[in-house]
Steps between C-alpha positions, in 0.01 A plus 500: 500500500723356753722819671885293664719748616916434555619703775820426767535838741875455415656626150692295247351179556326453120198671519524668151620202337279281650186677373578665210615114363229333649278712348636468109492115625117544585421686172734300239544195654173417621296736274319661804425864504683687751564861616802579662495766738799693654457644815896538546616868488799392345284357208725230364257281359366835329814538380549118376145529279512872456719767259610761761704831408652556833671824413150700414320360800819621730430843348151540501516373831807706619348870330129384535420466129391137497278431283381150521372310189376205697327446820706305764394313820501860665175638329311186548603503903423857516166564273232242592298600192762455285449215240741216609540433079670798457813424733526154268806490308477191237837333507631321159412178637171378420276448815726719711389856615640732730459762735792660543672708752789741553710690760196746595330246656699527784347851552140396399547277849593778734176696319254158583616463841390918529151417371319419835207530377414163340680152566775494316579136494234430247572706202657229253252282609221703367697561178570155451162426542389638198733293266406187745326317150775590248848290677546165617727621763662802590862521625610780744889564547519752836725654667766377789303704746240482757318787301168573421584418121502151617210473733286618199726252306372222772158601529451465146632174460359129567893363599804628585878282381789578666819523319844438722880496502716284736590817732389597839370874347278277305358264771427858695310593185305192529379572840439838451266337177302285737447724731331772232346195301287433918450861514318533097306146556298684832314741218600234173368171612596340120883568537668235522917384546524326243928423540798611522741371252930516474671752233833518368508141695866281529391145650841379564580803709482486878306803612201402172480155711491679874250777339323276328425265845426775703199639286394111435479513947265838492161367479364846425700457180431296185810400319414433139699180333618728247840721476641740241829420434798799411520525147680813268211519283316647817733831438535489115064500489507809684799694330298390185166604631360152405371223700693183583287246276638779218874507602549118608359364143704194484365095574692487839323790697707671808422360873321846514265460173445133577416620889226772345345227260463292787382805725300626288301144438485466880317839576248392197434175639397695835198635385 
Protein backbone atom coordinates (compact mmCIF):
# COMPACT_ATOMS: atom_id res chain seq x y z
CA UNK A 1 0.00 0.00 0.00
CA UNK A 2 1.35 3.27 -0.99
CA UNK A 3 0.35 6.05 2.06
CA UNK A 4 0.42 10.17 -0.13
CA UNK A 5 -0.73 12.63 2.10
CA UNK A 6 -2.19 16.40 0.83
CA UNK A 7 -1.42 18.91 3.33
CA UNK A 8 -0.72 23.04 2.83
CA UNK A 9 -0.28 24.65 6.65
CA UNK A 10 -2.70 27.31 5.22
CA UNK A 11 -6.68 26.69 4.99
CA UNK A 12 -8.86 26.90 1.91
CA UNK A 13 -6.48 25.98 -0.60
CA UNK A 14 -8.35 22.44 -1.87
CA UNK A 15 -7.29 20.01 0.39
CA UNK A 16 -10.74 18.29 0.81
CA UNK A 17 -11.51 18.40 -2.71
CA UNK A 18 -8.40 17.39 -3.83
CA UNK A 19 -8.44 14.07 -1.95
CA UNK A 20 -11.69 13.11 -1.48
CA UNK A 21 -11.91 13.34 -5.73
CA UNK A 22 -8.75 11.90 -6.27
CA UNK A 23 -9.57 9.20 -4.32
CA UNK A 24 -13.18 8.19 -6.11
CA UNK A 25 -10.75 8.83 -9.28
CA UNK A 26 -8.29 6.09 -7.84
CA UNK A 27 -11.11 3.62 -6.98
CA UNK A 28 -13.60 4.15 -10.12
CA UNK A 29 -11.50 5.37 -12.56
CA UNK A 30 -8.57 3.31 -12.30
CA UNK A 31 -10.15 0.35 -10.41
CA UNK A 32 -7.47 0.51 -7.60
CA UNK A 33 -8.40 -0.11 -4.06
CA UNK A 34 -8.09 2.80 -1.91
CA UNK A 35 -8.85 3.95 1.69
CA UNK A 36 -9.44 7.36 2.32
CA UNK A 37 -8.55 8.61 5.54
CA UNK A 38 -9.61 11.95 7.21
CA UNK A 39 -7.49 13.32 9.62
CA UNK A 40 -9.30 16.87 9.32
CA UNK A 41 -11.35 17.76 12.47
CA UNK A 42 -13.68 19.41 10.38
CA UNK A 43 -14.30 16.01 8.58
CA UNK A 44 -15.52 17.15 5.19
CA UNK A 45 -14.55 14.35 3.21
CA UNK A 46 -16.43 12.28 6.06
CA UNK A 47 -19.11 14.23 5.41
CA UNK A 48 -18.91 13.98 1.37
CA UNK A 49 -18.90 9.80 1.67
CA UNK A 50 -20.68 9.63 4.96
CA UNK A 51 -24.67 10.13 6.25
CA UNK A 52 -24.17 12.47 9.26
CA UNK A 53 -27.16 13.65 11.65
CA UNK A 54 -25.57 16.75 12.89
CA UNK A 55 -28.32 17.69 15.30
CA UNK A 56 -27.93 14.28 17.59
CA UNK A 57 -24.16 14.44 17.58
CA UNK A 58 -24.47 18.37 18.78
CA UNK A 59 -26.55 16.92 21.64
CA UNK A 60 -24.90 14.01 22.71
CA UNK A 61 -21.95 15.97 22.53
CA UNK A 62 -23.37 19.19 24.20
CA UNK A 63 -25.28 16.97 27.41
CA UNK A 64 -22.67 14.07 27.19
CA UNK A 65 -25.01 11.36 25.87
CA UNK A 66 -23.13 10.45 22.71
CA UNK A 67 -23.42 7.40 21.84
CA UNK A 68 -21.35 6.54 18.89
CA UNK A 69 -22.39 3.77 16.42
CA UNK A 70 -19.14 3.83 14.54
CA UNK A 71 -15.57 4.15 15.38
CA UNK A 72 -13.86 7.33 13.97
CA UNK A 73 -10.15 8.22 13.45
CA UNK A 74 -10.21 9.12 17.31
CA UNK A 75 -10.38 5.46 18.70
CA UNK A 76 -7.88 4.16 16.32
CA UNK A 77 -5.29 7.24 17.39
CA UNK A 78 -6.10 6.67 20.91
CA UNK A 79 -6.38 2.62 21.47
CA UNK A 80 -3.33 0.91 19.90
CA UNK A 81 -5.05 -2.48 20.27
CA UNK A 82 -7.90 -1.48 18.66
CA UNK A 83 -8.59 -3.32 15.31
CA UNK A 84 -7.93 -0.69 12.52
CA UNK A 85 -11.15 -2.68 10.51
CA UNK A 86 -13.46 -1.51 12.80
CA UNK A 87 -12.98 2.39 12.19
CA UNK A 88 -13.63 1.35 8.21
CA UNK A 89 -16.65 2.85 6.90
CA UNK A 90 -17.42 1.22 3.26
CA UNK A 91 -18.48 4.08 1.06
CA UNK A 92 -21.13 3.30 -1.93
CA UNK A 93 -18.42 3.34 -4.32
CA UNK A 94 -16.90 0.15 -5.04
CA UNK A 95 -13.12 0.03 -4.09
CA UNK A 96 -13.46 3.06 -1.86
CA UNK A 97 -13.32 2.75 2.03
CA UNK A 98 -13.12 5.17 4.62
CA UNK A 99 -12.05 6.11 7.87
CA UNK A 100 -13.81 8.78 8.90
CA UNK A 101 -13.51 11.60 11.27
CA UNK A 102 -15.48 14.28 13.10
CA UNK A 103 -15.24 17.47 15.26
CA UNK A 104 -13.86 15.44 18.44
CA UNK A 105 -10.84 14.89 16.91
CA UNK A 106 -9.77 18.12 17.65
CA UNK A 107 -9.87 17.11 21.38
CA UNK A 108 -8.42 13.55 20.81
CA UNK A 109 -5.14 15.88 19.74
CA UNK A 110 -4.83 17.93 22.86
CA UNK A 111 -5.30 14.22 24.77
CA UNK A 112 -2.12 12.64 22.34
CA UNK A 113 0.06 15.49 22.83
CA UNK A 114 -0.70 14.71 27.02
CA UNK A 115 0.40 11.09 26.55
CA UNK A 116 4.22 11.43 27.21
CA UNK A 117 4.65 8.30 27.69
CA UNK A 118 5.11 6.72 24.23
CA UNK A 119 5.98 8.60 20.84
CA UNK A 120 3.18 9.88 19.66
CA UNK A 121 4.07 10.53 16.11
CA UNK A 122 3.74 6.92 15.20
CA UNK A 123 0.29 5.86 16.04
CA UNK A 124 -1.42 5.82 12.44
CA UNK A 125 1.50 4.37 11.25
CA UNK A 126 1.15 1.30 13.28
CA UNK A 127 -2.58 1.17 12.45
CA UNK A 128 -2.04 1.50 8.95
CA UNK A 129 0.30 -1.09 9.07
CA UNK A 130 -1.99 -3.69 9.64
CA UNK A 131 -4.23 -3.02 6.52
CA UNK A 132 -0.69 -2.44 4.57
CA UNK A 133 -1.82 -5.81 2.12
CA UNK A 134 -5.52 -4.91 1.62
CA UNK A 135 -5.16 -1.02 -0.47
CA UNK A 136 -3.25 0.03 -3.32
CA UNK A 137 -2.82 3.36 -1.83
CA UNK A 138 -4.08 5.20 0.94
CA UNK A 139 -5.04 8.91 0.79
CA UNK A 140 -4.76 11.15 3.93
CA UNK A 141 -6.62 14.66 3.90
CA UNK A 142 -5.05 16.65 7.24
CA UNK A 143 -5.48 19.44 8.74
CA UNK A 144 -4.15 23.26 7.97
CA UNK A 145 -2.00 22.96 11.02
CA UNK A 146 1.40 22.21 12.19
CA UNK A 147 -0.27 19.58 14.59
CA UNK A 148 0.55 16.37 15.68
CA UNK A 149 -2.52 14.99 13.58
CA UNK A 150 -0.33 15.66 10.70
CA UNK A 151 3.06 14.53 11.75
CA UNK A 152 1.40 11.08 12.34
CA UNK A 153 -0.35 11.91 8.98
CA UNK A 154 3.44 12.35 7.50
CA UNK A 155 5.05 9.65 9.22
CA UNK A 156 2.69 7.30 7.89
CA UNK A 157 2.91 8.19 4.47
CA UNK A 158 5.53 7.40 1.52
CA UNK A 159 4.78 11.23 -0.24
CA UNK A 160 3.41 14.24 0.60
CA UNK A 161 1.36 16.74 -2.54
CA UNK A 162 0.87 20.07 -1.89
CA UNK A 163 -2.26 21.73 -2.87
CA UNK A 164 -2.07 25.83 -3.45
CA UNK A 165 -3.99 29.01 -4.24
CA UNK A 166 -2.47 32.12 -5.95
CA UNK A 167 -2.30 34.14 -2.46
CA UNK A 168 0.53 35.08 -0.28
CA UNK A 169 -1.37 33.13 2.98
CA UNK A 170 -0.92 30.22 0.74
CA UNK A 171 2.78 30.53 -0.32
CA UNK A 172 3.34 30.98 3.76
CA UNK A 173 1.53 27.65 4.02
CA UNK A 174 3.89 26.19 1.65
CA UNK A 175 6.89 27.05 3.62
CA UNK A 176 5.56 26.26 6.73
CA UNK A 177 4.87 22.54 4.68
CA UNK A 178 8.52 22.20 3.82
CA UNK A 179 9.74 23.02 6.72
CA UNK A 180 7.53 20.12 8.75
CA UNK A 181 7.90 17.75 5.60
CA UNK A 182 12.49 18.28 6.71
CA UNK A 183 11.51 17.93 10.21
CA UNK A 184 9.20 14.18 9.62
CA UNK A 185 11.94 12.89 6.90
CA UNK A 186 14.87 13.03 10.05
CA UNK A 187 12.74 9.91 11.78
CA UNK A 188 10.69 8.95 8.08
CA UNK A 189 13.45 8.48 5.65
CA UNK A 190 10.61 7.20 2.79
CA UNK A 191 8.68 10.59 2.76
CA UNK A 192 8.97 12.13 0.03
CA UNK A 193 7.61 15.87 -1.73
CA UNK A 194 6.14 14.67 -4.20
CA UNK A 195 4.55 18.46 -5.65
CA UNK A 196 2.78 21.06 -5.15
CA UNK A 197 0.10 21.72 -7.60
CA UNK A 198 -2.37 25.16 -8.40
CA UNK A 199 -6.25 25.11 -7.23
CA UNK A 200 -9.05 27.15 -8.14
CA UNK A 201 -6.24 28.32 -10.89
CA UNK A 202 -7.09 31.54 -13.56
CA UNK A 203 -4.05 31.48 -16.18
CA UNK A 204 -4.86 34.67 -17.78
CA UNK A 205 -4.77 36.48 -14.48
CA UNK A 206 -1.70 38.41 -13.39
CA UNK A 207 -0.96 37.40 -9.84
CA UNK A 208 -1.61 33.10 -11.17
CA UNK A 209 1.41 34.11 -13.68
CA UNK A 210 3.70 36.09 -10.83
CA UNK A 211 2.70 33.10 -8.26
CA UNK A 212 3.11 30.69 -10.52
CA UNK A 213 7.03 31.97 -11.48
CA UNK A 214 7.97 32.46 -8.15
CA UNK A 215 7.34 28.77 -6.92
CA UNK A 216 8.82 27.54 -10.52
CA UNK A 217 12.34 29.82 -8.97
CA UNK A 218 12.23 27.81 -5.38
CA UNK A 219 14.30 24.86 -6.00
CA UNK A 220 13.14 23.30 -2.74
CA UNK A 221 9.79 23.21 -4.55
CA UNK A 222 8.46 20.90 -7.29
CA UNK A 223 5.84 22.50 -9.40
CA UNK A 224 3.73 19.80 -10.97
CA UNK A 225 2.61 20.56 -14.86
CA UNK A 226 -0.81 20.13 -13.77
CA UNK A 227 -3.55 22.84 -12.47
CA UNK A 228 -7.17 22.57 -11.33
CA UNK A 229 -9.07 24.96 -12.94
CA UNK A 230 -12.40 26.94 -11.04
CA UNK A 231 -15.33 25.17 -11.94
CA UNK A 232 -19.20 25.38 -10.13
CA UNK A 233 -19.47 21.77 -10.04
CA UNK A 234 -16.62 21.96 -7.32
CA UNK A 235 -19.52 23.55 -4.91
CA UNK A 236 -22.64 21.73 -6.28
CA UNK A 237 -20.49 18.03 -5.44
CA UNK A 238 -20.25 19.09 -2.01
CA UNK A 239 -23.81 20.64 -1.34
CA UNK A 240 -24.81 17.23 -2.93
CA UNK A 241 -22.47 15.15 -0.89
CA UNK A 242 -21.20 13.48 -4.14
CA UNK A 243 -17.96 13.51 -5.83
CA UNK A 244 -17.14 15.60 -8.90
CA UNK A 245 -16.83 12.60 -11.54
CA UNK A 246 -20.76 12.18 -10.10
CA UNK A 247 -21.92 15.87 -10.47
CA UNK A 248 -19.92 16.89 -13.77
CA UNK A 249 -21.46 13.75 -15.87
CA UNK A 250 -21.49 15.38 -19.17
CA UNK A 251 -18.72 14.68 -22.43
CA UNK A 252 -17.03 18.15 -21.88
CA UNK A 253 -15.68 17.74 -18.22
CA UNK A 254 -14.99 21.16 -16.09
CA UNK A 255 -11.18 22.57 -16.06
CA UNK A 256 -11.44 21.14 -12.45
CA UNK A 257 -12.61 17.37 -13.37
CA UNK A 258 -10.37 17.36 -16.43
CA UNK A 259 -7.37 18.79 -13.93
CA UNK A 260 -8.18 15.64 -11.34
CA UNK A 261 -8.23 13.03 -14.31
CA UNK A 262 -5.05 14.32 -15.28
CA UNK A 263 -3.83 14.56 -11.50
CA UNK A 264 -4.91 11.71 -10.60
CA UNK A 265 -3.05 9.73 -13.69
CA UNK A 266 0.09 11.70 -12.80
CA UNK A 267 0.37 10.57 -9.04
CA UNK A 268 -0.29 6.81 -10.48
CA UNK A 269 2.33 7.04 -12.94
CA UNK A 270 4.73 8.01 -9.88
CA UNK A 271 4.88 4.85 -8.38
Amino acid sequence: MKTIAFLNNKGGVGKTASVSNLAHIFATHHNKKVLLVDMDPQGNSSNLYSEIDFFNIFQGILHQTLEKKEYLIDDLLLNSELDPHRCIKKTAYSNLDLIPSFQTLAETEELLKADVRTPQQFKLKKQLNKLDSEYDYCLIDCSPSVSILNINALVASNEVYMPTRCDGGSLVGIAMTINLIRTVQSYNLNLKAAGCFFTQWQGRKNVSRTVYQLLESIPEVKLLPITIGVSKYLEENTLQQLPLLEVDTGKNKSLATKGYLELAEYILEER
